[in-house]
N, CA, C and O of each residue as an XYZ file, in Angstrom:
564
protein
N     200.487    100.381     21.997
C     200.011    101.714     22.255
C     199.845    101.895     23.750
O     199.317    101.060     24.485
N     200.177    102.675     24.005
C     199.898    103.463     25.784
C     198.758    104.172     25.774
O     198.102    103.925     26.786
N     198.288    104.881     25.122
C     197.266    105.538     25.806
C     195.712    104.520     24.551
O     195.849    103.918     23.486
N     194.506    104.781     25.363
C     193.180    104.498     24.784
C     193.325    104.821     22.945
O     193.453    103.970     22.065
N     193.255    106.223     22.797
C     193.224    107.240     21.910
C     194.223    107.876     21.592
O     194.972    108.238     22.499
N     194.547    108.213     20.194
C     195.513    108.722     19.904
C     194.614    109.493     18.602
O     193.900    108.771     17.905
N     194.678    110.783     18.356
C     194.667    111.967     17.033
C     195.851    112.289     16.632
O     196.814    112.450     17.382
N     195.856    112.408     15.357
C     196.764    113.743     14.781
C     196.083    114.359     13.737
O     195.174    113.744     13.180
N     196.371    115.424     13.409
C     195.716    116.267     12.098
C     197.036    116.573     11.209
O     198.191    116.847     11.536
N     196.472    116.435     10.100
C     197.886    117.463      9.210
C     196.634    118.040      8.134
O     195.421    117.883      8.271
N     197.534    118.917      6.773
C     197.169    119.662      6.346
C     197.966    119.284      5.266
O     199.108    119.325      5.725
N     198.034    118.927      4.058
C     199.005    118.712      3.161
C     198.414    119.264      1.751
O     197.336    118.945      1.251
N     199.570    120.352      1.125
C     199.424    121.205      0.294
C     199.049    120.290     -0.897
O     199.697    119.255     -1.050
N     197.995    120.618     -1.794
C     197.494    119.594     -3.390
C     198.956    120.088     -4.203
O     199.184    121.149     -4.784
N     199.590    119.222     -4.058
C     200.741    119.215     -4.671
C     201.075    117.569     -4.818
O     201.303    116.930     -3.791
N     201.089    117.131     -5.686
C     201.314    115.376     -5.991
C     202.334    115.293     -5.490
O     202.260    114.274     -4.803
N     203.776    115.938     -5.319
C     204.771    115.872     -5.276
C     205.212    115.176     -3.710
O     206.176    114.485     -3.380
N     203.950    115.746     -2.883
C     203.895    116.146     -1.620
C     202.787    114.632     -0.862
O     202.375    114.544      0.294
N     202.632    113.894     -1.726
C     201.430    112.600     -1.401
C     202.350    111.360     -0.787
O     201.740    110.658      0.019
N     204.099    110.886     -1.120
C     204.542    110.202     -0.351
C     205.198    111.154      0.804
O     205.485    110.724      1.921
N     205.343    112.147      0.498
C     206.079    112.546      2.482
C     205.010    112.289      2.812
O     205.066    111.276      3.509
N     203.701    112.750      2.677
C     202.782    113.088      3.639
C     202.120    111.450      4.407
O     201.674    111.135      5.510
N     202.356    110.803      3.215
C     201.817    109.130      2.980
C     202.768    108.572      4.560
O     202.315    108.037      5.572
N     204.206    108.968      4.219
C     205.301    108.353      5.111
C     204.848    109.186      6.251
O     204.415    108.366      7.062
N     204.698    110.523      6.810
C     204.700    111.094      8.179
C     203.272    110.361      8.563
O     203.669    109.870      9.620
N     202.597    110.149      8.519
C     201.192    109.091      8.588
C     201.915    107.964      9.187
O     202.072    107.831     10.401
N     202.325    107.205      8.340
C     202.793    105.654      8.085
C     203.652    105.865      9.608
O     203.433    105.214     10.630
N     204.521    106.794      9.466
C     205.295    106.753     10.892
C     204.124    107.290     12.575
O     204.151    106.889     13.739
N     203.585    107.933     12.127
C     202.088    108.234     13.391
C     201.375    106.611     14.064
O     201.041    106.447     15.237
N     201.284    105.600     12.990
C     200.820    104.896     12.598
C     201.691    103.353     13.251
O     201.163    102.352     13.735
N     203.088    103.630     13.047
C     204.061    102.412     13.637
C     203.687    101.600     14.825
O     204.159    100.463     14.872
N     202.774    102.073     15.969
C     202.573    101.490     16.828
C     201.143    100.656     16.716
O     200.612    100.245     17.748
N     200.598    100.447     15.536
C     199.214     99.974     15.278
C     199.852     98.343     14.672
O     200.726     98.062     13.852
N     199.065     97.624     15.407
C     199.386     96.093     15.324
C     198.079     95.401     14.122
O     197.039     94.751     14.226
N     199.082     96.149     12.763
C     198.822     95.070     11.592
C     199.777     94.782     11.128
O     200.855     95.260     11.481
N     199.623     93.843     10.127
C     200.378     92.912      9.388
C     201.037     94.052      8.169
O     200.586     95.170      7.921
N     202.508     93.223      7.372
C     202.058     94.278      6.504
C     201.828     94.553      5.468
O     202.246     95.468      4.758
N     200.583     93.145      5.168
C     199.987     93.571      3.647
C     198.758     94.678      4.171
O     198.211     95.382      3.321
N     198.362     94.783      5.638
C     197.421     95.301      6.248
C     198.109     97.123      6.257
O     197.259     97.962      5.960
N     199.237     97.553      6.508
C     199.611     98.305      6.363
C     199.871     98.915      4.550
O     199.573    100.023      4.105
N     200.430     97.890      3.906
C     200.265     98.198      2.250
C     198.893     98.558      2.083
O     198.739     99.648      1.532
N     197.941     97.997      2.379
C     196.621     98.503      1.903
C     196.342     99.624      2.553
O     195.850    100.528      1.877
N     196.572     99.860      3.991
C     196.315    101.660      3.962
C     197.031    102.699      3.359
O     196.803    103.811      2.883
N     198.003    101.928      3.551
C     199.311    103.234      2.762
C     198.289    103.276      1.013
O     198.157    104.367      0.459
N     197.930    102.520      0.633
C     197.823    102.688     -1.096
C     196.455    103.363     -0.846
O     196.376    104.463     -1.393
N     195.562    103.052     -0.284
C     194.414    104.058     -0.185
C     194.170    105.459      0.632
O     193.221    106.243      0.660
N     195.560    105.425      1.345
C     195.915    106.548      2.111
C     195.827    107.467      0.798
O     194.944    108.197      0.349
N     197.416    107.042      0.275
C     197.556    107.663     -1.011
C     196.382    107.916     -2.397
O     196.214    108.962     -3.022
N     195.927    107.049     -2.528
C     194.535    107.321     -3.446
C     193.370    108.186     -3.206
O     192.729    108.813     -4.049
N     193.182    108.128     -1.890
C     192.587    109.285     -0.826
C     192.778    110.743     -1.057
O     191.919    111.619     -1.152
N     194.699    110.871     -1.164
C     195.000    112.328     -1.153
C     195.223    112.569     -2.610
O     195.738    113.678     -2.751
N     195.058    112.033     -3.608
C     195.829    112.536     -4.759
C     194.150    112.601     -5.370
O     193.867    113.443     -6.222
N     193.274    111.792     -4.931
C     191.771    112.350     -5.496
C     191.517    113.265     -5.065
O     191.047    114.042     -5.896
N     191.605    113.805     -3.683
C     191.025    115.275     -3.096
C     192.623    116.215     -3.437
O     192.427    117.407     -3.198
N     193.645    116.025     -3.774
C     194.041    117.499     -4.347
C     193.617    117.579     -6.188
O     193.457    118.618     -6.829
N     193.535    116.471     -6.597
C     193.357    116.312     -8.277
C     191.965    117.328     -8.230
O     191.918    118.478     -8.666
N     190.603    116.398     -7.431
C     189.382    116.525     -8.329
C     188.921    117.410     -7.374
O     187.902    118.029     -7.679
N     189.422    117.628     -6.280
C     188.969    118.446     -5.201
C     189.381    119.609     -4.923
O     188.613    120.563     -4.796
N     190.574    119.679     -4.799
C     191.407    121.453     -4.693
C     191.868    121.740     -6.072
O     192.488    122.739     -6.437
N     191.454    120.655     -6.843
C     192.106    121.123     -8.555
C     193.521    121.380     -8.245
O     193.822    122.530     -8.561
N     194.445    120.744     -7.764
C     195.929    121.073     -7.654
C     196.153    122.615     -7.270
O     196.807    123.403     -7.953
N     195.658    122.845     -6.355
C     195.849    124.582     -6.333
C     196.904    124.083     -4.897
O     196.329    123.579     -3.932
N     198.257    124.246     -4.866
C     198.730    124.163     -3.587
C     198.548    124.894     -2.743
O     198.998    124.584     -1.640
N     197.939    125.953     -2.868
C     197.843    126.998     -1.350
C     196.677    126.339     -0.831
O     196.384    126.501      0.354
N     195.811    125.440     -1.760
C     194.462    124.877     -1.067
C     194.876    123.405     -0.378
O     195.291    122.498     -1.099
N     194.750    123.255      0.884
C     195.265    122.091      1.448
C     194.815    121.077      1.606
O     193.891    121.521      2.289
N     194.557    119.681      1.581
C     193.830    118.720      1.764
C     194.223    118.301      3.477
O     195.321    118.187      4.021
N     193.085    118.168      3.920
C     193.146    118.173      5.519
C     192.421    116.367      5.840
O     191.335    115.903      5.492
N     193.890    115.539      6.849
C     193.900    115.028      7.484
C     193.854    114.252      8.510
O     194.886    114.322      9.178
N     193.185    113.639      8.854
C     192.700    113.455     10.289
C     193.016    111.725     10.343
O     192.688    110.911      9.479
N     193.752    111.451     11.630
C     193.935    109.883     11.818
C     193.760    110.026     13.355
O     194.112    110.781     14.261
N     193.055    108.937     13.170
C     192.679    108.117     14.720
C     192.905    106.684     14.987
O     192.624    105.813     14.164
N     193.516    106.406     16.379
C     193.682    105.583     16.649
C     193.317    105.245     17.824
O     193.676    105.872     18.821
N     192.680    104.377     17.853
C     192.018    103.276     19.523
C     192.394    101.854     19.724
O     193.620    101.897     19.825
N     192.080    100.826     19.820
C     192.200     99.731     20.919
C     191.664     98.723     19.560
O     192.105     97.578     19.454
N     190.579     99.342     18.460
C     189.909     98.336     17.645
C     190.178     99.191     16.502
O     191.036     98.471     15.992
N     190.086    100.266     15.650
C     190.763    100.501     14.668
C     191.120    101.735     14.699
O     190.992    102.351     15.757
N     191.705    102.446     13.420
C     192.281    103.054     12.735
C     191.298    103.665     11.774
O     190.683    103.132     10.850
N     191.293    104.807     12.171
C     190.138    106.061     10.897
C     190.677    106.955     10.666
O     190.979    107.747     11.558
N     191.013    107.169      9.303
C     191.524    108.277      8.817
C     190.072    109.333      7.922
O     189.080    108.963      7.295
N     190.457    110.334      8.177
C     189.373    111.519      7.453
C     190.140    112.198      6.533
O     191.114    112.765      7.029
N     189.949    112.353      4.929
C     190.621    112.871      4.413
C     189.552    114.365      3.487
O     188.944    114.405      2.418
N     189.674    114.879      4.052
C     188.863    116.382      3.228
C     189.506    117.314      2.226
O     190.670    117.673      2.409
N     188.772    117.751      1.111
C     189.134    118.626      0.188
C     188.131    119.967      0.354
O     187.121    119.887      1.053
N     188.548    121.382     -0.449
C     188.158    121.849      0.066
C     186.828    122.287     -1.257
O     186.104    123.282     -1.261
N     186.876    121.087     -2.331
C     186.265    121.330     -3.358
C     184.435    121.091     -3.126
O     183.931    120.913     -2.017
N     183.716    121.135     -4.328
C     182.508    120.979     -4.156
C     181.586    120.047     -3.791
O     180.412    120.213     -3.461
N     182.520    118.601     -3.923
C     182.264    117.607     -3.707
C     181.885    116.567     -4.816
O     181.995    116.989     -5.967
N     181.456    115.276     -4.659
C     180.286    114.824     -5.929
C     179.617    113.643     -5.031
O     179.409    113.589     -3.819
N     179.418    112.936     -5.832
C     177.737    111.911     -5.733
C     178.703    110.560     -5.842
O     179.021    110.337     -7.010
N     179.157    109.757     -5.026
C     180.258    108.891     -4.988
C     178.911    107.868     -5.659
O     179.189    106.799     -6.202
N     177.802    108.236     -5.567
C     176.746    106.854     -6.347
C     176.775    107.181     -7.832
O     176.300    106.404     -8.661
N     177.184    108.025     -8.071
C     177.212    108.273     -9.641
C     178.810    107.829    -10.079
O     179.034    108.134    -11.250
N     179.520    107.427     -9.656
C     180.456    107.002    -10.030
C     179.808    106.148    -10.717
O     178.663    105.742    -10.516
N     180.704    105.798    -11.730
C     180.865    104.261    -12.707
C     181.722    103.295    -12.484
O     182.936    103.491    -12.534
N     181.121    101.996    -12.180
C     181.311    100.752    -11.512
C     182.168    100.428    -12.688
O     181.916    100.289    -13.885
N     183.660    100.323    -11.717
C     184.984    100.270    -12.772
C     185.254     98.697    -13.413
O     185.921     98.358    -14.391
N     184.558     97.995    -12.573
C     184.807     96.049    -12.881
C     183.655     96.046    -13.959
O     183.781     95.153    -14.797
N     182.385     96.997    -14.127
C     181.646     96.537    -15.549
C     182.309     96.529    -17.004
O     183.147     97.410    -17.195
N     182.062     95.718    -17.968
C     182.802     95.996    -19.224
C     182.728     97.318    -20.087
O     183.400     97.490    -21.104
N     181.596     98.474    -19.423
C     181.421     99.244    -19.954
C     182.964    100.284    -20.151
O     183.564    100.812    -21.087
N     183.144    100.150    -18.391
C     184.045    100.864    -17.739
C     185.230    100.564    -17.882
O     186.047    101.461    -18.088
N     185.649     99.151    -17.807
C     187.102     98.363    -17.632
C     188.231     99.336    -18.560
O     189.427     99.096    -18.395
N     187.944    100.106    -19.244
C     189.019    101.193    -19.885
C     189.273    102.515    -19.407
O     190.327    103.152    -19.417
N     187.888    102.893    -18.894
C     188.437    103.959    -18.131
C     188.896    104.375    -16.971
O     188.400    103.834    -15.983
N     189.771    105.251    -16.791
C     190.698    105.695    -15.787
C     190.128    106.140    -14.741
O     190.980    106.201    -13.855
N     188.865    106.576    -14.277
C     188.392    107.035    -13.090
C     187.786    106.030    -12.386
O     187.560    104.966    -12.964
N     187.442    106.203    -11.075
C     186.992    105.653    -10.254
C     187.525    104.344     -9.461
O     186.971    103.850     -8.478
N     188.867    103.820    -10.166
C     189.721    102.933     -9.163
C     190.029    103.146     -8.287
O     189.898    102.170     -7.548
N     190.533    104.172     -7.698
C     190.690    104.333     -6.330
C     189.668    104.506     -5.445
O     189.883    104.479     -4.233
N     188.430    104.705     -5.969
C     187.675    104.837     -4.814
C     187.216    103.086     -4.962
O     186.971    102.628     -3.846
N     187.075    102.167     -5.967
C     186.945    100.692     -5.930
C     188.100    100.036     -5.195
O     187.976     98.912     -4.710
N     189.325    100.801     -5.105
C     190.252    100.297     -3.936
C     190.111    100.463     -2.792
O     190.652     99.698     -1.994
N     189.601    101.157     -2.522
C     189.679    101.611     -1.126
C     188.358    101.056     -0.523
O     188.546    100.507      0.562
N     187.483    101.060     -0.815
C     186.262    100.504     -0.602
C     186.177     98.753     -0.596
O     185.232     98.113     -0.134
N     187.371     98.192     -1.207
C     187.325     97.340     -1.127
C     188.802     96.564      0.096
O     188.872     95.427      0.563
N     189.558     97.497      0.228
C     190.407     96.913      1.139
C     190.439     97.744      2.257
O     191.379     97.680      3.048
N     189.383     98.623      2.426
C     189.236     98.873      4.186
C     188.410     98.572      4.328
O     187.753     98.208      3.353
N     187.854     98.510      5.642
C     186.807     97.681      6.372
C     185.503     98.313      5.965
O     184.478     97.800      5.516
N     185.911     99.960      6.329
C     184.243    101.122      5.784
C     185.212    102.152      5.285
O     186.295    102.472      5.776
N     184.581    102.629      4.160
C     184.656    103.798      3.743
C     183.604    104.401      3.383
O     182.848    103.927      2.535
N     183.372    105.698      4.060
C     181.631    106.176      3.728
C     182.090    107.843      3.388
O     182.957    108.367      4.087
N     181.640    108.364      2.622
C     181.883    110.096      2.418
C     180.445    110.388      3.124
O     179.548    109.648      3.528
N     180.615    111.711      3.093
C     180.244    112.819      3.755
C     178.624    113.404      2.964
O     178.665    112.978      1.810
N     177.923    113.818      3.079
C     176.982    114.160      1.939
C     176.890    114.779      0.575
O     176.362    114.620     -0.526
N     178.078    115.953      1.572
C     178.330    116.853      0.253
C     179.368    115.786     -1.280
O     179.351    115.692     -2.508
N     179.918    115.370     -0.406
C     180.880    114.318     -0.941
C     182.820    114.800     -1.221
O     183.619    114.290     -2.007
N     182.988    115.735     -0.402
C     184.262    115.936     -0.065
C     185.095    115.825      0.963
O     186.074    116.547      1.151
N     184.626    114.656      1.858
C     185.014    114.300      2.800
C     184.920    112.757      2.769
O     183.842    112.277      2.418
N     186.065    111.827      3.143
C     185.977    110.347      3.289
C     186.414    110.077      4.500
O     187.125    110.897      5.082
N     186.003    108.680      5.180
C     186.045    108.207      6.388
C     186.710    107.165      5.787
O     186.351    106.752      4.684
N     187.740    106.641      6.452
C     188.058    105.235      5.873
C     188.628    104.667      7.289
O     189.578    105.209      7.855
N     187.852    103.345      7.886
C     188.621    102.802      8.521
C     188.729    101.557      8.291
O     188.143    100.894      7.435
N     189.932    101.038      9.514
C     190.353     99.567      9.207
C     190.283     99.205     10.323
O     190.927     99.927     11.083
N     189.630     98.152     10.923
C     189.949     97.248     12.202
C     190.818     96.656     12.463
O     191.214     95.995     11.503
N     191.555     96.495     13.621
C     192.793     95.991     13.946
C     192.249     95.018     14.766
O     191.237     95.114     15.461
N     193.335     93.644     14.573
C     193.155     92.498     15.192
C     192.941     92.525     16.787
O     193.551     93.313     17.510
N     192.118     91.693     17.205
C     192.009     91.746     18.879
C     193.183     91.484     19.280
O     194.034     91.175     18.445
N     193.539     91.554     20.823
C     194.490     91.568     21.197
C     194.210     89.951     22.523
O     193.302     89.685     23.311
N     195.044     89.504     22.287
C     195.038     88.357     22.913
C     195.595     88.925     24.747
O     196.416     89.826     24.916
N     194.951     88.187     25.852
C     195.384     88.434     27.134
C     194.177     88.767     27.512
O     193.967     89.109     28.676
């Protein structure tokens, strides 16, 4: 990387259809960030789990409603902000998907992915907004 800091924003329509371009124009923003690339597989899959929960449970698939983007990059990691424009929820009321209660149902894996293969992931109060970052290896010299 050349400069300290690097932003970009996008805006990507709740359209599923629309979760790997948007996944790949990222992934390419992203090329100059020195991880590995099971380190890159794990953002790309929670990138993606990120946007397909906030157009699903968040814009309710309405494509004119956009799920908004935000990636940053510095010197020590990588933070992406992913916002919906829905009501939000209570990420503590989720149901803990590894209990035997849960192990059948379909919700809440992606947010147990992501929480578990980035460094922090913290939402917002309302709860339609996620922070997810990843630390990148020091740099030797």
């Amino acid at each position: 990387m050349t400069k300290d800091r690097e932003l970009k924003e996008y805006r990507v329509p709740s359209d599923l259809s629309e979760v790997q371009r948007a996944s790949a124009d990222i992934l390419d923003f992203l090329k100059t960030v020195p991880l590995s690339e099971g380190g890159l597989f794990d953002l790309r899959l929670c990138l993606e789990e990120a946007l397909i929960n906030a157009m699903k449970y968040g814009n309710r698939l309405r494509p004119e409603v956009p799920v908004e983007v935000g990636v940053e990059i510095d010197s020590d990691e990588v933070r992406i902000r992913v916002k919906d424009q829905g009501p939000g929820f209570d990420v503590a009321q989720l149901a803990d998907c590894t209990q035997s209660d849960n192990l059948l149902r379909t919700r809440g894996r992606g947010v147990y992915l992501i929480r578990k293969l980035m460094d922090r992931a913290e939402y917002n109060a309302c709860g339609n907004e996620l922070l997810m970052v990843k630390r990148l290896p020091k740099r030797r010299g």
